[in-house]
C-alpha positions in Angstrom: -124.1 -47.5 28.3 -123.7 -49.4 31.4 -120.5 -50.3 30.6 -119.4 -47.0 30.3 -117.6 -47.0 33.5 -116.2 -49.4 34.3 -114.8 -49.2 30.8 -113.1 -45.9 31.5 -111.7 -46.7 34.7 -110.2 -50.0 32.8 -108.8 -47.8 30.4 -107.5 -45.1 32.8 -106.1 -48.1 35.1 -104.0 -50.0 32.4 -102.9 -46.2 31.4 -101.8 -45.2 35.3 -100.2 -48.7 35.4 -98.0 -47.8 32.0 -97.6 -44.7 33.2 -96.0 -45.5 36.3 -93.6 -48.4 35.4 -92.4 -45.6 33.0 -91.7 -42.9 35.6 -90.7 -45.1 38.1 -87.7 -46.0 35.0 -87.2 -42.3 34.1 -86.9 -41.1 38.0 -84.9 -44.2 39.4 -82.0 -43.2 40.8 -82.2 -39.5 40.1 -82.2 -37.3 42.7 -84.8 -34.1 43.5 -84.7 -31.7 41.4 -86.3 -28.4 41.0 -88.2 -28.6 37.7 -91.0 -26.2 38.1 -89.5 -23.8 35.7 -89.5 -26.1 33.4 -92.6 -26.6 30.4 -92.2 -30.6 30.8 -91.9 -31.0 34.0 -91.5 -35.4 34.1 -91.4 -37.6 30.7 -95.2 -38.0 30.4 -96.2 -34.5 31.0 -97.2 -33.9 27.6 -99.5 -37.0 27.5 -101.0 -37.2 30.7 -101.9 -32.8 30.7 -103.6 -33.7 26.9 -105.6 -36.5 28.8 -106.3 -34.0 31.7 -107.9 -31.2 29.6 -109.7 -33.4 27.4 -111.4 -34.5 30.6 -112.0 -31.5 32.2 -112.9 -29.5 29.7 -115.4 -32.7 28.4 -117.0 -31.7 31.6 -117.4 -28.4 31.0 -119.5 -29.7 27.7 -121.8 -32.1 29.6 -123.0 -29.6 32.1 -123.9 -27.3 29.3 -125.1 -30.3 27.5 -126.9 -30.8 31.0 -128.2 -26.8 31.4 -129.6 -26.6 28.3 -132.1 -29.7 28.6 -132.7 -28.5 32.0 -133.7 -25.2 30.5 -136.3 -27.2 27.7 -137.5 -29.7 30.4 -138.6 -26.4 32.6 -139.7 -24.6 29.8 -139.3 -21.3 32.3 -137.2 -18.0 32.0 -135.8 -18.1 35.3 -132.6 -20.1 36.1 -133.3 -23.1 38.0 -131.0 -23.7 40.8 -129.4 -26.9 39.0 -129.5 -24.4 36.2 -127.1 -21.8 38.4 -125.2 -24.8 39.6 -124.3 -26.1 35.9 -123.4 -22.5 34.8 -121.0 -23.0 37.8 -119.6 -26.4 36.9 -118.8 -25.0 33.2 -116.5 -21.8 34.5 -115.0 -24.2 36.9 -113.8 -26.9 34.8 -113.0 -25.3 31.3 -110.6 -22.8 33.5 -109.6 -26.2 35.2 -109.0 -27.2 31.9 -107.2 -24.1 30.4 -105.2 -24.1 33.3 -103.8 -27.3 33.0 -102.7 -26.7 28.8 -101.6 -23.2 29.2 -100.2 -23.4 33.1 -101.1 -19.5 33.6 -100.7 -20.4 37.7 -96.7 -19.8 37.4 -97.0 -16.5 36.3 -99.6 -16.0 38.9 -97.1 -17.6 41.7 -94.2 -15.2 40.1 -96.6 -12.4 40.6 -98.5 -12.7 43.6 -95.9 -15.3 45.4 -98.8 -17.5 46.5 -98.3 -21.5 46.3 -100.4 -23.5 44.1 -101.9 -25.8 47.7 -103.5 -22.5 48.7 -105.3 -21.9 45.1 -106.2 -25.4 44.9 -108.0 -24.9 48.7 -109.7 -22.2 47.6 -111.0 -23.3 44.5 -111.9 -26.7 46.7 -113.8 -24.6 49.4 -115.8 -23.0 46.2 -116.8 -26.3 44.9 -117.8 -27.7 48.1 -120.0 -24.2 48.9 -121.4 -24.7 45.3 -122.4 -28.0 45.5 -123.6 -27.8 48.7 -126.2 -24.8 47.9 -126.6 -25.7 44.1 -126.0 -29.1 43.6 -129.2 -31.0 44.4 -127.6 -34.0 46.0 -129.9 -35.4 47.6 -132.0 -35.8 44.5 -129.3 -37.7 42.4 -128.7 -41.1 41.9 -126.0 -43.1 43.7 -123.8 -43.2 40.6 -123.7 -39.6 41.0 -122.8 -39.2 44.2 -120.0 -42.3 44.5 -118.0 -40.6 41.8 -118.7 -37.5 43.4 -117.1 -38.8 46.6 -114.2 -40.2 44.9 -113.1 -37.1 42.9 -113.4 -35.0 46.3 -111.8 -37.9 48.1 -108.4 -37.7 45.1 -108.9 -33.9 45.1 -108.4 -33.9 48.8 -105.5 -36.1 48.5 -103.8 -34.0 46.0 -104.1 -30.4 48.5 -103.1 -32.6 51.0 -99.9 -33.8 49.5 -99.1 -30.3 48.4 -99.0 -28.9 51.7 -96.3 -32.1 53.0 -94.0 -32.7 49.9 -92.0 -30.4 47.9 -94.6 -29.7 45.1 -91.1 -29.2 42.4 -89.4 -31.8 42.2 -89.8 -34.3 39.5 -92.0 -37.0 41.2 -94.3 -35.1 42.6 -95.4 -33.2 39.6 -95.7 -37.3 38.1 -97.5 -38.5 40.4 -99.9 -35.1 41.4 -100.2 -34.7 37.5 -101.3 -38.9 37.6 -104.1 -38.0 40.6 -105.5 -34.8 38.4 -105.7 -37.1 35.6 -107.9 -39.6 38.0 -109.6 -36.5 39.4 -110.4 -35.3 36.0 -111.8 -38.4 35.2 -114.1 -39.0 38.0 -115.5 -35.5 37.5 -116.1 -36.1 33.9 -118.3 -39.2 35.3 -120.6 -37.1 37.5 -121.6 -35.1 34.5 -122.0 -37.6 32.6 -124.4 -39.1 35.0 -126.0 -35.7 35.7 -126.8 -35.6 31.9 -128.1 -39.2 31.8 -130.5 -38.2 34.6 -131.8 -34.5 32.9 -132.2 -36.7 29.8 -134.5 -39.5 31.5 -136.4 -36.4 33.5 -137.2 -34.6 29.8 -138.1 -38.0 28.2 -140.5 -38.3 31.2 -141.9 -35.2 31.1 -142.4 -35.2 27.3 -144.1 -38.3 27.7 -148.2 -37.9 26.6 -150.4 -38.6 29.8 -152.8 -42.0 29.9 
């Protein structure tokens, strides 16, 4: 297993690198356009959304993965607060994920006229609340909290760039949909450490005493 990530971030680098040559070909010499009412918005969409759920909503599975040996290790009734914090992750990321297959957020912007930068804030300014009051930080491993930092670090970058570039033209939906994919990724690695860490903590504490 210790190869798991840098395997994946192999994999997802060799893909971002294809991925790129190929827009960069598709979008050179075109000029801005408005695609946002569009369902595939650049040439990959398709491909690189179908990597994007899969991510996200693999997330989703490892923190209930992750609540549920919580709840066997504690043997309680009560929620523990990684408990309440896991139950938070898993709404998070499968609407996360949802979102990015069925794109509800354009009939919410044709509704409610508000622009996709100020949703993605919000639901940043939720996560950072969350984590801060749930997440246990300071009681996780490294690997937990570098990929932590780098998902918050591409998440940032992704609001930030919304706010400064037009978010509907062609390129920007390529390369935004590129960082969600990296985003998406990174998440799916703090899980997946999260759950390697509940996993040692129930082996330990099934373990028979000397």
């Amino acid at each position: 297993m210790k190869y798991f990530r840098p395997a994946t971030l192999a994999a997802l680098g060799l893909y971002s690198v294809g991925f790129l040559l190929f827009e960069y070909a598709s979008f050179h010499g075109v000029p801005p356009t408005d695609v946002s009412h569009l369902p595939n918005p650049f040439p990959l969409y398709v491909v690189n959304a179908t990597l994007s759920v899969f991510l996200m909503l693999g997330t989703a599975l490892l923190f209930m993965v992750s609540l549920v040996v919580d709840e066997l290790r504690a043997e309680r009734r009560a929620l523990s607060t990684g408990g309440k914090f896991y139950i938070s992750q898993i709404v998070i990321f499968a609407l996360l994920g949802l979102d990015e297959q069925f794109r509800p957020y354009d009939a919410l912007r044709a509704w409610v006229n508000i622009e996709q930068s100020i949703v993605l804030l919000v639901v940043g300014a939720a996560e950072c609340v969350l984590i801060a009051r749930l997440g246990e930080m300071r009681a996780r491993g490294t690997q937990v909290r570098r990929n932590l930092y780098l998902a918050a670090a591409i998440f940032v970058a992704i609001v930030g760039t919304a706010f400064g570039i037009p978010e509907r033209v062609q390129q920007y939906f390529a390369l935004a949909g590129l960082a969600m994919t990296w985003f998406a990724l990174f998440s799916f690695l703090v899980a997946w450490e999260i759950l390697r860490e509940e996993l040692a903590a129930l082996r330990s504490s099934r373990r028979p005493a000397p």
